[in-house]
ZADO-1210 file (C-alpha; in nm, 4 decimals, padded with zeros to 6 digits):
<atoms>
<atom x="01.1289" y="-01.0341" z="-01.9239" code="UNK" pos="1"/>
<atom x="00.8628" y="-01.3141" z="-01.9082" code="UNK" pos="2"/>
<atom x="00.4903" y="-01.2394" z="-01.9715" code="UNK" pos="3"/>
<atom x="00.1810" y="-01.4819" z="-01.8081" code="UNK" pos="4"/>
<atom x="00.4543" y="-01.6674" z="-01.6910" code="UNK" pos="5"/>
<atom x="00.4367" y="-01.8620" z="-01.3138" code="UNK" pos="6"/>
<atom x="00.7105" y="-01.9087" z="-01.0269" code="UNK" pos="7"/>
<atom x="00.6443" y="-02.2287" z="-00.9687" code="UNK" pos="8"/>
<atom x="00.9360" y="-02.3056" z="-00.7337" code="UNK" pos="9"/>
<atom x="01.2796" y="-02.1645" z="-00.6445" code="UNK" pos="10"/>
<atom x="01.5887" y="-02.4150" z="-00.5269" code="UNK" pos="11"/>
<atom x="01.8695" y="-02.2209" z="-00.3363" code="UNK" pos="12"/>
<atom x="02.2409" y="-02.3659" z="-00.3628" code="UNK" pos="13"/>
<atom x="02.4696" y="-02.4074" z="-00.1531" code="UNK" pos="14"/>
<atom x="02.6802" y="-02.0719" z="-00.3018" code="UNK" pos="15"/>
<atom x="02.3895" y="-01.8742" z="-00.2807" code="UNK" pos="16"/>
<atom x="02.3357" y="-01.9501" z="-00.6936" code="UNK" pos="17"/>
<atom x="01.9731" y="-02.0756" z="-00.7830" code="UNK" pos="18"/>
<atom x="01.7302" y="-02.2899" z="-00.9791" code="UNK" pos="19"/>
<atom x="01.3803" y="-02.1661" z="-01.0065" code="UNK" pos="20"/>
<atom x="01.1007" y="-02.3041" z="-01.1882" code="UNK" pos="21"/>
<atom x="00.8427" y="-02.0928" z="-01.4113" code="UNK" pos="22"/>
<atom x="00.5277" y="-02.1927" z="-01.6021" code="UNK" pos="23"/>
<atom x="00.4101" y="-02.0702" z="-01.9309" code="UNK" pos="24"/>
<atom x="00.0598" y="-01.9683" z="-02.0291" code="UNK" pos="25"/>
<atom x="00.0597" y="-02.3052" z="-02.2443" code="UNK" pos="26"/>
<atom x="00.1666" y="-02.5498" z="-01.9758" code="UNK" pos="27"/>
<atom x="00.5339" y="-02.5903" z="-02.0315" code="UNK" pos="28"/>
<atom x="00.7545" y="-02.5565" z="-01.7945" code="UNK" pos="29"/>
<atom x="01.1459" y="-02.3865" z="-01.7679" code="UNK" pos="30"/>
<atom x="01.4366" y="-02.3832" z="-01.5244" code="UNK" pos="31"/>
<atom x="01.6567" y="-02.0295" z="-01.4891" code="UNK" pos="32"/>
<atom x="01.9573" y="-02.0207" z="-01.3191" code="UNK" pos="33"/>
<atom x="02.0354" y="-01.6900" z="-01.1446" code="UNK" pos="34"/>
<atom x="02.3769" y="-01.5387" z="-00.9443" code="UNK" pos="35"/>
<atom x="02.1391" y="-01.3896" z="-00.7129" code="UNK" pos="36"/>
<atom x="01.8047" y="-01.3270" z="-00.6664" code="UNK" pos="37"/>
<atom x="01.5669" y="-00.9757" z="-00.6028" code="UNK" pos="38"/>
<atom x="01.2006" y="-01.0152" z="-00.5502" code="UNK" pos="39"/>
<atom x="00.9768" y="-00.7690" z="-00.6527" code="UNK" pos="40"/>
<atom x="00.6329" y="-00.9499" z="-00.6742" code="UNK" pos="41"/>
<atom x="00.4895" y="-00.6689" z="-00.4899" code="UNK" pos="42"/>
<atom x="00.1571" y="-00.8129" z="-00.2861" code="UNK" pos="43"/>
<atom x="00.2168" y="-01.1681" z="-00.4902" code="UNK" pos="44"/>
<atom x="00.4998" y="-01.2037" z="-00.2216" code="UNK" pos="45"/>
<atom x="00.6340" y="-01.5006" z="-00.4273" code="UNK" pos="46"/>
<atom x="00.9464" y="-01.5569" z="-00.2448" code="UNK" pos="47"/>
<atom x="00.7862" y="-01.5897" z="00.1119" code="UNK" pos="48"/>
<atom x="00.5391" y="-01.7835" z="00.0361" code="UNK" pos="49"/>
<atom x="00.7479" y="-02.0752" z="-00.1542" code="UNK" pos="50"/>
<atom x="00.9913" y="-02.0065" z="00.1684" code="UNK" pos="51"/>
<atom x="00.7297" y="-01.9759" z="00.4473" code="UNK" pos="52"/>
<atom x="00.8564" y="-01.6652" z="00.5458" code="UNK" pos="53"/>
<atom x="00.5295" y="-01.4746" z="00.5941" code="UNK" pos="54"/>
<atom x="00.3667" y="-01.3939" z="00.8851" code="UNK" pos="55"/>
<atom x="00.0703" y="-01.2337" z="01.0332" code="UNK" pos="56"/>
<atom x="00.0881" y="-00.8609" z="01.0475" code="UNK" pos="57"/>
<atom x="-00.0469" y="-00.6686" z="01.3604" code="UNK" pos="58"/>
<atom x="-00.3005" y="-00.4340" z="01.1833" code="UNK" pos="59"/>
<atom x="-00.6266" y="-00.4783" z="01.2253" code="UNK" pos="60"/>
<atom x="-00.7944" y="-00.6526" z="00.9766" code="UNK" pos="61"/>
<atom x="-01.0314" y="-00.4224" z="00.7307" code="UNK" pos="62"/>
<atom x="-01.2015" y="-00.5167" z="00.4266" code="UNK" pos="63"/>
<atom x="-01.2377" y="-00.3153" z="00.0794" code="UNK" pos="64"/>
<atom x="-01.4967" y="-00.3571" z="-00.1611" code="UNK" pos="65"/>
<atom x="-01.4667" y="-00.1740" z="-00.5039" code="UNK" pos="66"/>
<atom x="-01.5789" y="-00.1849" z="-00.8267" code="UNK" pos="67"/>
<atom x="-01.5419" y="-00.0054" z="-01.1865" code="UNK" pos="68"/>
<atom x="-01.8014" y="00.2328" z="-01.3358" code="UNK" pos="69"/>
<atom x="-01.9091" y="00.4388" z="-01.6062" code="UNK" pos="70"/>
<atom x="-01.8254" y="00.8313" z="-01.5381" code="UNK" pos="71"/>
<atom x="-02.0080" y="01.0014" z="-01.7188" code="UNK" pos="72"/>
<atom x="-02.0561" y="01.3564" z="-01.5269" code="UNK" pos="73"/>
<atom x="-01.6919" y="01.3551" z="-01.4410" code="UNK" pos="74"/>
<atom x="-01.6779" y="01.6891" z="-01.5499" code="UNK" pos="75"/>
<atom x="-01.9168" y="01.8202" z="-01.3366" code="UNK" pos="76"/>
<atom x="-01.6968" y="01.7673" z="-00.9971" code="UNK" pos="77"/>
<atom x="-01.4095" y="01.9615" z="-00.8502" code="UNK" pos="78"/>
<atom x="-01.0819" y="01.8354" z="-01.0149" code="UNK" pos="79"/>
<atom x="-01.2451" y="01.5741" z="-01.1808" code="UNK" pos="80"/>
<atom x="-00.8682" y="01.4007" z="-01.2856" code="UNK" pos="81"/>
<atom x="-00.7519" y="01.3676" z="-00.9277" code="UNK" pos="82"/>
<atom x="-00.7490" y="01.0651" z="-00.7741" code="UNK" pos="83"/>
<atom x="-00.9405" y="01.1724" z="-00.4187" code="UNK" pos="84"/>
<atom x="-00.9973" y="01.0096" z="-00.0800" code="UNK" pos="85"/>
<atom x="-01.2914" y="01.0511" z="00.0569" code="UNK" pos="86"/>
<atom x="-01.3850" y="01.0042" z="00.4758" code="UNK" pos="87"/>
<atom x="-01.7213" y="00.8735" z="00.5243" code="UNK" pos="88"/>
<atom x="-01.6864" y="00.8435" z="00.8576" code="UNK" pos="89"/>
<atom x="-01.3544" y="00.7571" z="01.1212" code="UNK" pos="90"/>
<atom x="-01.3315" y="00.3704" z="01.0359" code="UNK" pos="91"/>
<atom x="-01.4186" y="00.4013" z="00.6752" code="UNK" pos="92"/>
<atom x="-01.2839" y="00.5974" z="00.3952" code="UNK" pos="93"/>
<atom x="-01.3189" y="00.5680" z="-00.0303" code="UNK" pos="94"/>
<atom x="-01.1045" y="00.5740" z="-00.3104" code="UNK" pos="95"/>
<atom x="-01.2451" y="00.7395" z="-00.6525" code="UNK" pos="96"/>
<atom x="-00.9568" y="00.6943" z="-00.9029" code="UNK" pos="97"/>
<atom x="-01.0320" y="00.8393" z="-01.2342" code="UNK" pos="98"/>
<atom x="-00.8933" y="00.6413" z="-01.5876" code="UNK" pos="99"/>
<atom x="-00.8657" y="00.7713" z="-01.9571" code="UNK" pos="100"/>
<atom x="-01.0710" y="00.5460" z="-02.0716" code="UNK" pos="101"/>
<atom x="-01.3803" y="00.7178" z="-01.9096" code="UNK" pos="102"/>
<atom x="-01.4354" y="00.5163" z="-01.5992" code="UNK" pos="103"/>
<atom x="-01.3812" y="00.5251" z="-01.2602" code="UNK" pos="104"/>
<atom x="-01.2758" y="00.2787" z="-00.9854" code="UNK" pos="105"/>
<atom x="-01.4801" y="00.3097" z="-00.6303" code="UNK" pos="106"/>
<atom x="-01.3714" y="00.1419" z="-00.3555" code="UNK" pos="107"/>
<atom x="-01.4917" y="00.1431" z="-00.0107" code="UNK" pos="108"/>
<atom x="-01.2119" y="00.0354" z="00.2929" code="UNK" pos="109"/>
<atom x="-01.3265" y="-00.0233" z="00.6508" code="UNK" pos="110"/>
<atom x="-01.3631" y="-00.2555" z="00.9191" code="UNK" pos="111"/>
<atom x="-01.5737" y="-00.5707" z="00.8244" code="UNK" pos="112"/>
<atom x="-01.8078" y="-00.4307" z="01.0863" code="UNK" pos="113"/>
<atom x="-01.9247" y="-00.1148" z="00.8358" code="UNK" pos="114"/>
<atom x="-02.0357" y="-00.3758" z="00.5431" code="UNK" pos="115"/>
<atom x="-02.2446" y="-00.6000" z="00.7298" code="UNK" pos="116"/>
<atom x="-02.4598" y="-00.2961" z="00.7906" code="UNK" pos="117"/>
<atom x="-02.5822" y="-00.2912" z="00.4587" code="UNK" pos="118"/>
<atom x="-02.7908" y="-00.6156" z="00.3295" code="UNK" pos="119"/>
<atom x="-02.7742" y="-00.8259" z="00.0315" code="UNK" pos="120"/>
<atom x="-02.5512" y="-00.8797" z="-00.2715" code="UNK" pos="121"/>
<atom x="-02.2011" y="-00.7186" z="-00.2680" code="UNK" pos="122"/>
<atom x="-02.3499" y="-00.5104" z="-00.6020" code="UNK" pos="123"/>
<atom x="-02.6200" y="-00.4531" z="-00.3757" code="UNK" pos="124"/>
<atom x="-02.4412" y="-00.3363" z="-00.0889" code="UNK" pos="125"/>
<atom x="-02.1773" y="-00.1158" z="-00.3256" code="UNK" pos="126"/>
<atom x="-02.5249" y="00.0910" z="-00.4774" code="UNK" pos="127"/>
<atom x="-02.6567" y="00.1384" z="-00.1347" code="UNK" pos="128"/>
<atom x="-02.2981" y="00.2825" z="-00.0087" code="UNK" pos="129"/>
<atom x="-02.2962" y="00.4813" z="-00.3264" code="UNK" pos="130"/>
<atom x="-02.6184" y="00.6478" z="-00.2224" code="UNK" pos="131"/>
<atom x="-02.5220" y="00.6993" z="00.0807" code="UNK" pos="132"/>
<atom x="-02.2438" y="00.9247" z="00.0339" code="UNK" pos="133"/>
<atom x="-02.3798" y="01.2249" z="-00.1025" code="UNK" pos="134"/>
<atom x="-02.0811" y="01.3635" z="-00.3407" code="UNK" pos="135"/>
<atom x="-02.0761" y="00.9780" z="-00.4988" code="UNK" pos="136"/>
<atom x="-02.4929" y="00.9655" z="-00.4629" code="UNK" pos="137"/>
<atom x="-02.4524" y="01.2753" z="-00.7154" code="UNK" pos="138"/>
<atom x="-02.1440" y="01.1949" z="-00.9588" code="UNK" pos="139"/>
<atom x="-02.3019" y="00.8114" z="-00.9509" code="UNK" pos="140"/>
<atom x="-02.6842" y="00.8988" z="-00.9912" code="UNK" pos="141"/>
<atom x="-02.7121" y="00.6115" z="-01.2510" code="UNK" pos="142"/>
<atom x="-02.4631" y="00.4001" z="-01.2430" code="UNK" pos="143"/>
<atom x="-02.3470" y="00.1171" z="-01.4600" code="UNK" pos="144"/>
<atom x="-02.0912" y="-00.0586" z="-01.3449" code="UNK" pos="145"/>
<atom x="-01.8052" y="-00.2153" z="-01.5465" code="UNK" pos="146"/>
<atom x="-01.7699" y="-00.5343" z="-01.4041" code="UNK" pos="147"/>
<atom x="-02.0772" y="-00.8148" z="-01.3345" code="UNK" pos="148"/>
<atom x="-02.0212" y="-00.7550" z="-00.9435" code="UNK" pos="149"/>
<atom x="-01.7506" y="-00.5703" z="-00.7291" code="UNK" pos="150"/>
<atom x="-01.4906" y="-00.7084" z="-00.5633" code="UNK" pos="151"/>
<atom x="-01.3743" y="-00.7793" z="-00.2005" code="UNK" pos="152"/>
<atom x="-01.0159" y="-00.7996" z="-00.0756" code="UNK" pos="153"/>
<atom x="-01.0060" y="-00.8435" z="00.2963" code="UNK" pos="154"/>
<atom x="-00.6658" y="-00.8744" z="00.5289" code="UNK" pos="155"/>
<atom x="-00.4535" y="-00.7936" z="00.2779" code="UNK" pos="156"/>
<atom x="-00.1535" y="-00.6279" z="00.5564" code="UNK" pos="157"/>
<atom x="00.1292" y="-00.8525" z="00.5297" code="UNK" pos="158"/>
<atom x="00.4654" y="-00.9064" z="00.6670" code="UNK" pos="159"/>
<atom x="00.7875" y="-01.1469" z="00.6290" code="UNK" pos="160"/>
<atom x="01.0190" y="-01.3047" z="00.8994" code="UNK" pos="161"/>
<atom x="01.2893" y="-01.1661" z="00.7286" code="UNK" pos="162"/>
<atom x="01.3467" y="-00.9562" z="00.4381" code="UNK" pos="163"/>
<atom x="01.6773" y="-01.0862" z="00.2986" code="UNK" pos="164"/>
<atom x="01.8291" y="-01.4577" z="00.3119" code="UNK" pos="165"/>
<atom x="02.1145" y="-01.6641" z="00.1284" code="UNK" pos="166"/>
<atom x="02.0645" y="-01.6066" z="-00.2601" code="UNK" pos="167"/>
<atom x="01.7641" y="-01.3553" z="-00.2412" code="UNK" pos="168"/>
<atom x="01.6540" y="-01.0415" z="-00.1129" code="UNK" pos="169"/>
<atom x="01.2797" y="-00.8513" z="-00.1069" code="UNK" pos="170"/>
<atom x="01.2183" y="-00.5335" z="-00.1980" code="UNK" pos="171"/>
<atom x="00.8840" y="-00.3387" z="-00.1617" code="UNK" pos="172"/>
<atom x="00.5951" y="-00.4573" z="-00.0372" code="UNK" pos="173"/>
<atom x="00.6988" y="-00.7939" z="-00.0317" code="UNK" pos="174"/>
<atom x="00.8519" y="-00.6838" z="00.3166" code="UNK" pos="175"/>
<atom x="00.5734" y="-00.5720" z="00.4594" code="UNK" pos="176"/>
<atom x="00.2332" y="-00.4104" z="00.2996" code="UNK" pos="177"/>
<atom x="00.0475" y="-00.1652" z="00.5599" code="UNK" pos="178"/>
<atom x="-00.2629" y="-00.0854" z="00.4073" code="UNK" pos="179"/>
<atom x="-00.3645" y="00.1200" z="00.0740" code="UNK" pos="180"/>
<atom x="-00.4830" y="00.4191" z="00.1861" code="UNK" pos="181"/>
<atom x="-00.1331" y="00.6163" z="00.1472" code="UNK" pos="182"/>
<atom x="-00.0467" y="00.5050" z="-00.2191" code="UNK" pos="183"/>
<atom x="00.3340" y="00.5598" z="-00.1670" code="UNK" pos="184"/>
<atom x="00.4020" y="00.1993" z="-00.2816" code="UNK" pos="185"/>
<atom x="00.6056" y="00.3439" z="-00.5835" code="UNK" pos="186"/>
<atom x="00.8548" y="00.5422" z="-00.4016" code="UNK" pos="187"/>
<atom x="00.8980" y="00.2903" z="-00.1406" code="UNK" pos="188"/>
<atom x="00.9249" y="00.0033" z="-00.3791" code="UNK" pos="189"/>
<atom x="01.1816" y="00.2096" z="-00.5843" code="UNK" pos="190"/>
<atom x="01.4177" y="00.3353" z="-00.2827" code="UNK" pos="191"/>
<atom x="01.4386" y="-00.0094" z="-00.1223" code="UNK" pos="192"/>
<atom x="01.4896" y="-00.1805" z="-00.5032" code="UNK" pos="193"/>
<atom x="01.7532" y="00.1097" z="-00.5477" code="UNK" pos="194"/>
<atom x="01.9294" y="00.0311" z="-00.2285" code="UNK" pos="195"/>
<atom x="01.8888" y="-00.4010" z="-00.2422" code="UNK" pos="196"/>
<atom x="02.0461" y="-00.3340" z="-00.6371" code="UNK" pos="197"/>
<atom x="02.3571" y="-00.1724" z="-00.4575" code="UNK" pos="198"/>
<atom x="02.4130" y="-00.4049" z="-00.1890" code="UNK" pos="199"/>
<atom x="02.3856" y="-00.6799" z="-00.4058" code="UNK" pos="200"/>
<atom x="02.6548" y="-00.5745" z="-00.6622" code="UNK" pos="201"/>
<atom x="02.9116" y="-00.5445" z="-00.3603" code="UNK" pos="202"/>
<atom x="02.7739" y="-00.9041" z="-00.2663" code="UNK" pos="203"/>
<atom x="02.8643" y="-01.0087" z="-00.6325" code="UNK" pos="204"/>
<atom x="03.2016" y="-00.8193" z="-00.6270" code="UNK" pos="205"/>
<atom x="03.3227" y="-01.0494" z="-00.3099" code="UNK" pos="206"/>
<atom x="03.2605" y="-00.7844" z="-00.0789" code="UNK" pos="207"/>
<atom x="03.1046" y="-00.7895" z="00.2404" code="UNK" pos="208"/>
<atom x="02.7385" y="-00.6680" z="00.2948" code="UNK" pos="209"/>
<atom x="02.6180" y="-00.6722" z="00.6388" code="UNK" pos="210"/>
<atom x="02.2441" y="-00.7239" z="00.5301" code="UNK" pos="211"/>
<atom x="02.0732" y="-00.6984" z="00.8893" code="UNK" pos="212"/>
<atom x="02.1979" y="-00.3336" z="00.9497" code="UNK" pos="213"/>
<atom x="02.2576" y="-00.2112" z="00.5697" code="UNK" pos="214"/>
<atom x="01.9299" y="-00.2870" z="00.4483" code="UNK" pos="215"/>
<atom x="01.6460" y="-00.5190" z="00.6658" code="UNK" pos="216"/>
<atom x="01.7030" y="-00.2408" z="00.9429" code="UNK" pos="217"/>
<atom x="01.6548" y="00.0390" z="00.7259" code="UNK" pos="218"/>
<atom x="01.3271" y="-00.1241" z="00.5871" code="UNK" pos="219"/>
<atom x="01.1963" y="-00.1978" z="00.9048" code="UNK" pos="220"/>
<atom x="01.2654" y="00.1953" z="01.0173" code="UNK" pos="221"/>
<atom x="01.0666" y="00.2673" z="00.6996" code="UNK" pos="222"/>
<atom x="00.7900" y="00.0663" z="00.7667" code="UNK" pos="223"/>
<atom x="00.7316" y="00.2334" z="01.0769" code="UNK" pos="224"/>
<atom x="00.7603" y="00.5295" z="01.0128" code="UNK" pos="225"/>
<atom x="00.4640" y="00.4468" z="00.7465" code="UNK" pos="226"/>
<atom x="00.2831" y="00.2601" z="01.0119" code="UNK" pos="227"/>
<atom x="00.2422" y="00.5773" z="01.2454" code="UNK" pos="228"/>
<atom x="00.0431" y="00.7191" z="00.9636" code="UNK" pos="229"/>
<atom x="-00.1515" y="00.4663" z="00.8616" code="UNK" pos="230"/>
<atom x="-00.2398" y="00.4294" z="01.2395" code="UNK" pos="231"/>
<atom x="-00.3095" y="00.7483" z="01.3008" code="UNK" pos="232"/>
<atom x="-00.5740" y="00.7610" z="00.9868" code="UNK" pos="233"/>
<atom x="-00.7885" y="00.5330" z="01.1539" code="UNK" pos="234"/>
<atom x="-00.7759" y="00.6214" z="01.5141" code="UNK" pos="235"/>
<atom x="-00.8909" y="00.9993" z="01.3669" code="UNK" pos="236"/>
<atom x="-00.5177" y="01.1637" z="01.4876" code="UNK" pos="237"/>
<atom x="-00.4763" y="01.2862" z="01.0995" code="UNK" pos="238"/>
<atom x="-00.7829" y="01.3986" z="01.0841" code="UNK" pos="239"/>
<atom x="-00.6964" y="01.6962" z="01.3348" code="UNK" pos="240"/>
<atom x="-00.4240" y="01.7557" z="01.1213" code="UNK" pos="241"/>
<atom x="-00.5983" y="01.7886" z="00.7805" code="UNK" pos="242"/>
<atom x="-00.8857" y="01.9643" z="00.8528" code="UNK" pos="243"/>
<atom x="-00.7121" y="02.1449" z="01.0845" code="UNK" pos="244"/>
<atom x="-00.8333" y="02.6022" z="01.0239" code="UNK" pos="245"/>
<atom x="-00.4876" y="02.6701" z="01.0760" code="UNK" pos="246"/>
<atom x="-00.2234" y="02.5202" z="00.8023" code="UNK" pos="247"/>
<atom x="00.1544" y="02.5883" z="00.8090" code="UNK" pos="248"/>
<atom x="00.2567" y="02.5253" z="00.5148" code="UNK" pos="249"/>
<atom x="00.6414" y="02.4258" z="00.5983" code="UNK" pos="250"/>
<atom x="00.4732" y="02.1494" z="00.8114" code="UNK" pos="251"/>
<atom x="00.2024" y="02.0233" z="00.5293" code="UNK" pos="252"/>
<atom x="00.5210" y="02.0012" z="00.3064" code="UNK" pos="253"/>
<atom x="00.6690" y="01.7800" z="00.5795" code="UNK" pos="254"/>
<atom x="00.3624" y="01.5622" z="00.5922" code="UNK" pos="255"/>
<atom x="00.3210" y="01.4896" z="00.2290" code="UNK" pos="256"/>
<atom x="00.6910" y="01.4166" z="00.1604" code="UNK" pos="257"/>
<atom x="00.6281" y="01.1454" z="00.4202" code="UNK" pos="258"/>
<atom x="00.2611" y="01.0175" z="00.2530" code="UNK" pos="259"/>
<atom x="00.4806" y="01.0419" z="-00.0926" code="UNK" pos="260"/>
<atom x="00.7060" y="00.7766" z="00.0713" code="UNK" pos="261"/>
<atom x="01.0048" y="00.9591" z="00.1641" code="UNK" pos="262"/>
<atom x="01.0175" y="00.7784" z="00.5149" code="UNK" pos="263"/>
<atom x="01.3959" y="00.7702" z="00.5486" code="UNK" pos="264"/>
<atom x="01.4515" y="01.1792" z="00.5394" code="UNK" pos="265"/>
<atom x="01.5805" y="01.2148" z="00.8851" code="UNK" pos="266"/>
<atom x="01.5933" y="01.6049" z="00.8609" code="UNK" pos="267"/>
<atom x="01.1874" y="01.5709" z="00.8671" code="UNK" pos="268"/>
<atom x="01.0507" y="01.5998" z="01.2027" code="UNK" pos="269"/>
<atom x="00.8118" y="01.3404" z="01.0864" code="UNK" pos="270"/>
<atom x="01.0256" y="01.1001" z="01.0251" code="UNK" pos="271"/>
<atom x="01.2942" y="01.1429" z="01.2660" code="UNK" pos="272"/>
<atom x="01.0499" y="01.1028" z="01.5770" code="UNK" pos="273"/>
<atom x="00.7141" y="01.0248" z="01.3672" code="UNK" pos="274"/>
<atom x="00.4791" y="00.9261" z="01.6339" code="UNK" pos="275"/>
<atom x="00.5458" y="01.1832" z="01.8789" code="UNK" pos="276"/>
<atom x="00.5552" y="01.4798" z="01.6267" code="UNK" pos="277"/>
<atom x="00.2047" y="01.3652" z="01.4735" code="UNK" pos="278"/>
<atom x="00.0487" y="01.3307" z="01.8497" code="UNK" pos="279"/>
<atom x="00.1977" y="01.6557" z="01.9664" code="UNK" pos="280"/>
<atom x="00.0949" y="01.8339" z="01.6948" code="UNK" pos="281"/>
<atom x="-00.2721" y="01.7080" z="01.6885" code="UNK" pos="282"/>
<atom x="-00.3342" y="01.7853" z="02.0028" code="UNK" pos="283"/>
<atom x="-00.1839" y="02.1102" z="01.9630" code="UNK" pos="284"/>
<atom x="-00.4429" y="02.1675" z="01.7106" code="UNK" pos="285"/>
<atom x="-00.7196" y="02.0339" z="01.8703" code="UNK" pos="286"/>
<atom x="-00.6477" y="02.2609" z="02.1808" code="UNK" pos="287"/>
<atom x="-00.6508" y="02.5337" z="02.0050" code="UNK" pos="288"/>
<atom x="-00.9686" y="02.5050" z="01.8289" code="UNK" pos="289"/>
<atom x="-01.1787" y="02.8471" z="01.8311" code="UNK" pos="290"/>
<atom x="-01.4687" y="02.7341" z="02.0889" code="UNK" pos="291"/>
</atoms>
């Protein structure tokens, strides 16, 4: 393992074998040589940008801006050591993840739309969105942020032509990344690492791996299964469902094995036909809503 250390460029032979190129924190430079090749740079998407192999994703573009504060009256809230979601209204939505050390990371995701609403600086626009949710306006009633200003991140949803090629495969979200509001990057990251690892010791062994079906197919089926969630956040579909008065609790088990990441459990309704089983059951839901 290689610490501050750059990929700055990866040669693939003509046996699938490889060259690539890394830079140290001091400048110098140093060639390894690899069998084979698994890339999990996570959003850094290493491998398809040296190969060219990303491309645009088809979510809508949304923008986050988040910062680090002092917490101070942590205690005072419900569950204070959860991480928690917050809505503040159907396009936008907040992260308040709690560390050790005594702060807290804020963040605030939405269309780019929401945060030209509010004027000024981006520290002056993150205290006026602070006040403006009233559990934050509360836990945040003086706050002192960490950092000189907050940050923005803005299209981050990415995808890749292909997520396997001669010499390499991706794991993770360096095949596609959705959007962050569904943190089940672990679980995904680990089951397609876990099943990449395999195929690539058969590939090793001489045997024959049919990538496409074996593993880019069962990515892809993944992904989408992820993507009807993620979709239905935003168009207000899960909303029904989790503020719903009536809660089976065989279903809610259903619906957070798929948040957790388990998206290839075809014995889960909301896996095996994802989109239709969210729809039906919000409007189930919503039609039978005491009046």
């Amino acid at each position: 393992m290689h610490y501050e250390t750059e990929v700055t460029g990866v040669t693939i032979h003509d046996d699938g074998s490889s060259t690539t190129t890394v830079k140290r924190k001091d400048g110098s430079t140093e060639t390894i040589k690899a069998k084979f090749i698994v890339d999990g740079s996570g959003y850094g998407r290493v491998l398809p940008t040296l190969f060219g192999l990303n491309k645009p994703s088809t979510q809508y573009t949304r923008r986050a801006l988040f910062c680090h504060l002092q917490d101070p009256h942590r205690l005072e809230v419900t569950e204070p050591d959860r991480i928690i979601i917050i809505v503040h209204n159907l396009k936008t939505w907040i992260w308040v993840i709690p560390f050790s050390d005594g702060t807290t990371s804020v963040g605030y995701v939405g269309s780019p739309e929401f945060f030209e609403e509010y004027p000024g600086t981006p520290t002056e626009k993150f205290l006026a969105m602070l006040k403006a949710e009233p559990s934050l306006a509360i836990r945040f009633r003086d706050p002192q942020l960490v950092w000189e200003e907050p940050r923005v991140l803005q299209g981050w949803s990415a995808s890749s032509e292909k997520f396997y090629g001669k010499g390499f495969v991706l794991t993770g979200n360096v095949t596609e990344f959705l959007d962050p509001v569904f943190s089940s990057g672990v679980t995904l990251a680990s089951v397609s690492s876990q099943i990449a690892a395999n195929l690539v010791v058969k590939h090793l062994k001489g045997e024959e791996v049919d990538w496409d079906n074996d593993y880019m197919k069962q990515m892809e089926t993944g992904v989408e299964v992820f993507r009807t969630f993620v979709d239905s956040w935003y168009d207000g579909t899960l909303f029904k469902i989790f503020f719903a008065h009536q809660r089976d609790q065989k279903l809610k088990n259903q619906i957070c094995s798929v948040l957790a990441g388990y998206v290839w459990d075809k014995t889960n309704p909301f896996v095996k036909t994802s989109e239709k089983t969210v729809r039906n059951l919000a409007n189930f839901l919503d039609s039978s809503k005491p009046a």
